[in-house]
C-alpha positions, 0 to 999 in steps of 0.5 A: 144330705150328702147328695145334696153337699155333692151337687152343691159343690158341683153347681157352685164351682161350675157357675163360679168358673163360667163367670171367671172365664166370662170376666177373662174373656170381657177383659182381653176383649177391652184389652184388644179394644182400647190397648190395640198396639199394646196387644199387637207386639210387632209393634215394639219387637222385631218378629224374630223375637215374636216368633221366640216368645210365642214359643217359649208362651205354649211351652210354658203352658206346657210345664204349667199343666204338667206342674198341675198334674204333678200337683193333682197326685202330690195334694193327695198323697202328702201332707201339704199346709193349708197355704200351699194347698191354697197356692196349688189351687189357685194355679190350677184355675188360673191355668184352666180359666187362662186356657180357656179364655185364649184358646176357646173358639166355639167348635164342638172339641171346644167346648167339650175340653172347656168343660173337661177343664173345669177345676171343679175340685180346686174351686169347691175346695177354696170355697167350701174349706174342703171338696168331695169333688178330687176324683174329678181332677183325675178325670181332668188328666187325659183333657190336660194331655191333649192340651198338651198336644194342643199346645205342642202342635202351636208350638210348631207352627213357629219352628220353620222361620225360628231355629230355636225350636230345638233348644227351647224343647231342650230347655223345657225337658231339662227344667221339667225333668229336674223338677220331678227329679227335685221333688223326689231327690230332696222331698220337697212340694212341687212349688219349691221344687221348682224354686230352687230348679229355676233359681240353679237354672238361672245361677241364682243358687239352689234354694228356695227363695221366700219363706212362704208360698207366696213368697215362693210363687213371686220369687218364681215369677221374678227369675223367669221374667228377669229371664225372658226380659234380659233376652227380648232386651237383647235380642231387640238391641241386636236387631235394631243395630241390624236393621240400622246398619242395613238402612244405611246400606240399602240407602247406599245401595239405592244411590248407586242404583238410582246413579246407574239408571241415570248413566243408562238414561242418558247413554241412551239418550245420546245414542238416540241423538247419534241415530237420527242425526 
């Protein structure tokens, strides 16, 4: 019986990841179809700050697993309430079906890390009310490493026209570190600990903002998207002031351009005339 409540739990929860991966895959396929200029961000932002926010995207991946990890050992060895396991389970597969569904190119290191990646213990638990799957996260870990080292080496492709590289990496280490160091110092679960790191971050205080885990999780989403928003907004007017005053000068410049080749033209022209006379 228990053999069969094992490979129950393993079947369920590999069919039920496939077809979300198959359902995000479907979706950024209509997205690039019919939302092409949506999907295309030199459209609206200068490249600069494409460069910036490609950045800041795997880098946020970066914290996100390494938050899962956190989460793997943490579920485990504290007691934590059904509604905040149920929000850590929700990321993990989030985070896995997202990796997945973005980064998935049909090579053979791919498809292998797919299945590496299968949240198989964080689906069998929401589905079954419990999982007899948890050692498989810890096999998961090495995978989420090397997806880490993925992630860092994209990361990179961006730091030779960008000079934030650097700071951006200082920005991430001193948010992880004050997470891990938030949930030791003040005994708190890794969602509100990185809460009240966020909102100290982003000077909004250092508490948890929303009494319940999903409460938290929103108040989360909204600092860091008022964060990164507030900076494309002004990082975009910047640029559009730039690239108004170089307009006009390049038109200036193009005149006084045009004028010269006239002078040239004509002085030319003129010593031609001397010439043949």
């Amino acid at each position: 019986m228990g053999l069969v409540n094992y490979l129950t739990q393993i079947i369920v929860a590999m069919g039920i990841f496939i077809i979300l991966c198959f359902l995000g895959e479907q979706i950024k396929k209509y997205l690039f179809k019919h939302h092409k200029k949506l999907m295309n961000p030199n459209e609206f932002l200068p490249k600069e700050e494409i460069f910036s926010l490609r950045q800041v995207h795997y880098l946020i991946l970066i914290l996100l697993i390494y938050f899962c990890i956190i989460n793997f050992f943490f579920d485990r060895f504290f007691t934590v309430s059904n509604e905040l396991f149920l929000i850590n389970s929700l990321i993990d597969i989030f985070v896995s079906t997202y990796i997945v569904v973005v980064f998935y190119d049909s090579s053979t290191r791919s498809r292998i890390s797919s299945i590496f990646l299968m949240p198989l213990a964080s689906i069998s638990a929401l589905v079954f009310g419990t999982t007899l799957l948890g050692y498989w996260d810890f096999i998961r870990i090495p995978t989420l490493l090397y997806m880490v080292v993925f992630l860092y080496h994209r990361f990179l492709e961006f730091t030779d026209e960008n000079g934030l590289e650097k700071l951006i990496l200082i920005l991430v280490s001193i948010v992880f570190t004050c997470l891990v160091t938030t949930i030791f110092l003040e005994n708190q679960p890794p969602l509100n600990s990185l809460a009240m790191t966020s909102n100290a971050f982003t000077s909004n205080g250092y508490a948890v903002l929303g009494s319940t885990p999903g409460g938290i999780l929103t108040s989360i989403f909204l600092v860091w998207s008022g964060y990164i928003l507030s900076g494309v907004g002004t990082a975009t007017l910047a640029a559009a002031i730039i690239h108004r005053n170089s307009k006009k000068k390049f038109e200036k410049l193009e005149e006084k351009i045009d004028n010269l080749e006239r002078i040239i033209t004509q002085n030319q022209d003129g010593n031609s005339e001397e010439n043949d006379e």
